[in-house]
C-alpha positions as CSV (number, residue, x, y, z in Angstrom):
1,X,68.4,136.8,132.0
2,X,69.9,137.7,135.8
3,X,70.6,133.8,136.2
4,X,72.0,133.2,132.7
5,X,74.8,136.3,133.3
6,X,75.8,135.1,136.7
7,X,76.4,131.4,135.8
8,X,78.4,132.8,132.7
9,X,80.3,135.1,135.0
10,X,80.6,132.0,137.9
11,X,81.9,130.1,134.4
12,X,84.1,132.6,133.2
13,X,85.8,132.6,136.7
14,X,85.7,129.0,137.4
15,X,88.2,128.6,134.1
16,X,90.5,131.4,135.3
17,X,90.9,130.1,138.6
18,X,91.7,126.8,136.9
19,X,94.3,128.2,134.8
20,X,95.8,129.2,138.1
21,X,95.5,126.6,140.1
22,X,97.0,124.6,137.6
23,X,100.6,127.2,137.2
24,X,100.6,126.1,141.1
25,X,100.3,122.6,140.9
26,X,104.5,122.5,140.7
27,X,105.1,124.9,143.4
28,X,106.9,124.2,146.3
29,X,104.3,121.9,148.5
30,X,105.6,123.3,151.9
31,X,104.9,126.9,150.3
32,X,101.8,126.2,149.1
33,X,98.4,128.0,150.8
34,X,97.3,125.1,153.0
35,X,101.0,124.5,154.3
36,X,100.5,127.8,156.2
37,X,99.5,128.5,159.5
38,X,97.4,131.2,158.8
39,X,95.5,131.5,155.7
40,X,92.9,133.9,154.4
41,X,90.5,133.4,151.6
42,X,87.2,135.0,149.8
43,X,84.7,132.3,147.9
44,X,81.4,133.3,146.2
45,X,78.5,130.7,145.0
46,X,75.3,129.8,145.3
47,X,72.5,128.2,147.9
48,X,69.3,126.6,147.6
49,X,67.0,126.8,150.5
50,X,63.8,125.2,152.2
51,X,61.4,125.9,154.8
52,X,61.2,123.4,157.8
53,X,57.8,124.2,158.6
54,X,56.7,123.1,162.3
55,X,54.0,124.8,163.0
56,X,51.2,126.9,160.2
57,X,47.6,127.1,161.5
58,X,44.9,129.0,159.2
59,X,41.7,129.5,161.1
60,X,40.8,126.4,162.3
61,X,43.0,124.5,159.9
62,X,46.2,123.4,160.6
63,X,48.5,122.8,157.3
64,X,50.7,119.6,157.4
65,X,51.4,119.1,153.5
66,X,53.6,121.5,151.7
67,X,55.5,121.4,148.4
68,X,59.0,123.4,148.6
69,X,59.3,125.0,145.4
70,X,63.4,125.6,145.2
71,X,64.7,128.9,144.9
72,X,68.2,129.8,143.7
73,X,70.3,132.2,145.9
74,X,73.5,133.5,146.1
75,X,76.6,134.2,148.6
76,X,79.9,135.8,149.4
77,X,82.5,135.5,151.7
78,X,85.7,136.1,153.5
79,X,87.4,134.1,156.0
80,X,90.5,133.6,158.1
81,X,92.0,130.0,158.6
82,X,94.3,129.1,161.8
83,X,96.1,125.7,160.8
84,X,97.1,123.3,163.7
85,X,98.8,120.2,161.9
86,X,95.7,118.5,160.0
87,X,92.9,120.8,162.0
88,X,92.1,124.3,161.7
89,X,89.6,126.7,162.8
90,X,87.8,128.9,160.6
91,X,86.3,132.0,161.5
92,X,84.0,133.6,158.3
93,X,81.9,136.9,157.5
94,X,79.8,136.4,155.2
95,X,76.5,138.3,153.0
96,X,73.9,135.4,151.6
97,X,70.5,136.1,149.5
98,X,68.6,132.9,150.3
99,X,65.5,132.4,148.4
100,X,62.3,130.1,149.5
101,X,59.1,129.2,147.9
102,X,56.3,126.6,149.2
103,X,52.9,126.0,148.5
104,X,50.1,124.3,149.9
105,X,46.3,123.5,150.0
106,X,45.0,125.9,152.4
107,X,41.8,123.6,153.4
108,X,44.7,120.9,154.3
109,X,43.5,117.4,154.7
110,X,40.1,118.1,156.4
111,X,38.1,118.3,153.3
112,X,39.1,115.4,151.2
113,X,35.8,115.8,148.8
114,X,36.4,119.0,148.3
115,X,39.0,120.8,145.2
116,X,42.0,121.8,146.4
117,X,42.6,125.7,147.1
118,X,46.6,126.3,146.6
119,X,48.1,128.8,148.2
120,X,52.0,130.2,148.3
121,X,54.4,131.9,150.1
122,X,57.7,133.1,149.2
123,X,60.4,134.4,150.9
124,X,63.6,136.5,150.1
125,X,66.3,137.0,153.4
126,X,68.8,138.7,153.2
127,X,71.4,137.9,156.1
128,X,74.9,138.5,157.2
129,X,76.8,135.6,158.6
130,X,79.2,134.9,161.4
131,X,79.7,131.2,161.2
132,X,82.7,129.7,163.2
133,X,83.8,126.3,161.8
134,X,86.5,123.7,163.2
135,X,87.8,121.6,160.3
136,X,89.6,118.1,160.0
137,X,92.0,117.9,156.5
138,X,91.3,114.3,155.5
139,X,94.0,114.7,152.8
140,X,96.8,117.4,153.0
141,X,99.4,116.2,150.7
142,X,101.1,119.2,148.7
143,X,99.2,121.7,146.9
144,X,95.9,119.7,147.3
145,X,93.6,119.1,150.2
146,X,90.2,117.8,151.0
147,X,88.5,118.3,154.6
148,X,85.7,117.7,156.4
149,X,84.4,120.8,159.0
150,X,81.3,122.0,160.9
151,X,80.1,124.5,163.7
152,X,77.4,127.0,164.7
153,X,76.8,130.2,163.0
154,X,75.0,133.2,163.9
155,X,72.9,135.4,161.1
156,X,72.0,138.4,160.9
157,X,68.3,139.0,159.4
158,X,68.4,142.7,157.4
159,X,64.4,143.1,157.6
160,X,65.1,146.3,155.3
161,X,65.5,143.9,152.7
162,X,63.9,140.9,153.2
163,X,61.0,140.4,150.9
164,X,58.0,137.9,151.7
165,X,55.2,137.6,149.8
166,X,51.6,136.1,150.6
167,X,49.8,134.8,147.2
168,X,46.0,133.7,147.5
169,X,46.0,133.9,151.3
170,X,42.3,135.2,153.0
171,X,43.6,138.3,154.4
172,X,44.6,141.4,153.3
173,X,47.9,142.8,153.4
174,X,49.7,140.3,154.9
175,X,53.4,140.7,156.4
176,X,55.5,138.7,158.2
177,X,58.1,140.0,160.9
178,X,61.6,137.5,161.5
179,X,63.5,137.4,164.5
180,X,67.0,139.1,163.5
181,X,69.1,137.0,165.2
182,X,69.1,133.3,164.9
183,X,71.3,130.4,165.5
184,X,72.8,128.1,162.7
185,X,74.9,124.5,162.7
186,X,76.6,124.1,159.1
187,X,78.4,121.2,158.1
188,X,80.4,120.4,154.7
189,X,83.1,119.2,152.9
190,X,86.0,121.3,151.1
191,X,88.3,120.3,148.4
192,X,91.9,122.4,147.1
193,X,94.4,122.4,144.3
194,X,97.0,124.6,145.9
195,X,95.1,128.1,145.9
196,X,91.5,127.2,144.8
197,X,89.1,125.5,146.5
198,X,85.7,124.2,146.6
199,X,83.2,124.2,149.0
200,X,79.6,122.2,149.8
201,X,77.6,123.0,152.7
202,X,74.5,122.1,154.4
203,X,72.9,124.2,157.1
204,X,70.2,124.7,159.1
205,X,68.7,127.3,161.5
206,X,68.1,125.9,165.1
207,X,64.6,127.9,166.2
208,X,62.0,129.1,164.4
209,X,62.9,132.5,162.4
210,X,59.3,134.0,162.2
211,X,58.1,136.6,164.8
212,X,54.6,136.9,164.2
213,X,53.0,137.6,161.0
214,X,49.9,140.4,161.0
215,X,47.3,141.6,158.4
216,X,44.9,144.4,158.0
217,X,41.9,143.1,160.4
218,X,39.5,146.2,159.9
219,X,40.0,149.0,157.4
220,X,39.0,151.3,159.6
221,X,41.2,150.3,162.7
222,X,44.0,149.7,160.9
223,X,46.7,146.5,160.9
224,X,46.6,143.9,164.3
225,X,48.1,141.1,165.1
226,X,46.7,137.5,163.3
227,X,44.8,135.2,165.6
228,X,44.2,133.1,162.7
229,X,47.3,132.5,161.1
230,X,50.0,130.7,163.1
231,X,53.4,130.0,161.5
232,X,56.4,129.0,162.8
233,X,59.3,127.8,160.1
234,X,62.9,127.4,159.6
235,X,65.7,127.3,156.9
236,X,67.4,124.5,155.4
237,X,70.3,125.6,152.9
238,X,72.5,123.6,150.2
239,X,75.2,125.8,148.8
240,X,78.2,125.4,146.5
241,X,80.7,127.9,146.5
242,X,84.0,128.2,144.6
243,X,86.9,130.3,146.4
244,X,90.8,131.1,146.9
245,X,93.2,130.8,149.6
246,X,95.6,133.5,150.3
């Protein structure tokens, strides 16, 4: 039901930012937003996200097979453009929900003869973003644009929020600590009719995000650290977002 009143608000938008777009079309083109040598703009969309999975070690068995189950998520922004002929630099703030799901046979590929035993783990981060993009307009011919841009980006991991969640794993009370700072490259493509604009990305994290991951060893002497469980992942994101340029 969540899903189903976004999209109709993302919709709803999307048609009234079209509406305006098009009243611009005539305008001046050397008064038009992308004309100007310093813009700003907000966007909002949507992301889809995988794990890069390098390293995940369960007792003696080490996992190589996984199925990425995709997850949607969702994303806001602000930014400030500084225009230099046909390049620009971007700096952004932005707040992202990225959402991650895979599953896998936790006896992995050792036991052939033997039924599968799925497991899954899903994961809900919450982040702030600082990307800084440089950006090449391709076409920048009055009120509409296309460009081609890229550059690292730092996030911010909010463990408050974060939610990760072990399902039909052999140990009890499972959680899984992230590093809160990690190191992005994003690349994408943008295209504008005078004001509005529209924005594909792809990104991905640089290191490995997870900390260390414990359980509840003993009841009686309480949670310590997993020598059996090894995991060392990454994010992969797709996102569309749809936006305006002051």
């Amino acid at each position: 039901m969540k899903r189903r009143i976004m999209l109709l608000i993302t919709l709803l938008c999307f048609s009234h930012v079209l509406l305006m777009a098009k009243s611009d079309v005539n305008d001046d083109p050397v008064n038009s937003p992308n004309w100007r040598r310093i813009n700003f703009g907000i966007k909002a969309g949507f992301n889809s996200s995988m794990f890069i999975v390098s390293k995940f070690k369960i007792r003696d068995v080490t996992i190589h097979d996984f199925q990425n189950n995709y997850q949607l998520g969702y994303l806001g922004s602000c930014f400030m453009r500084f225009n230099f002929k046909k390049n620009f630099i971007q700096p952004e703030i932005s707040y992202n929900i990225s959402k991650s799901e895979i599953s896998f046979d936790k006896l992995g590929t050792q036991h052939p003869d033997i039924e599968p035993d799925y497991a899954t783990l899903r994961s809900t981060v919450h982040s702030f973003d600082l990307p800084v993009l440089y950006g090449y307009n391709i076409v920048k011919s009055g009120p509409y644009g296309m460009s081609l841009f890229g550059g690292p980006k730092i996030r911010y991991l909010w463990s408050r929020k974060n939610k990760i969640t072990f399902d039909n794993f052999d140990f009890n009370d499972l959680e899984e600590d992230l590093y809160p700072f990690n190191l992005s490259i994003t690349v994408g493509i943008a295209v504008n009719i005078s004001r509005i604009f529209f924005d594909f990305r792809y990104e991905q994290d640089l290191h490995n995000i997870s900390k260390n991951v414990t359980y509840e060893a003993n009841p009686n002497n309480g949670t310590g650290a997993v020598s059996y469980l090894k995991l060392k992942r990454r994010e992969q994101t797709l996102s569309f977002s749809l936006g305006m340029l002051f």
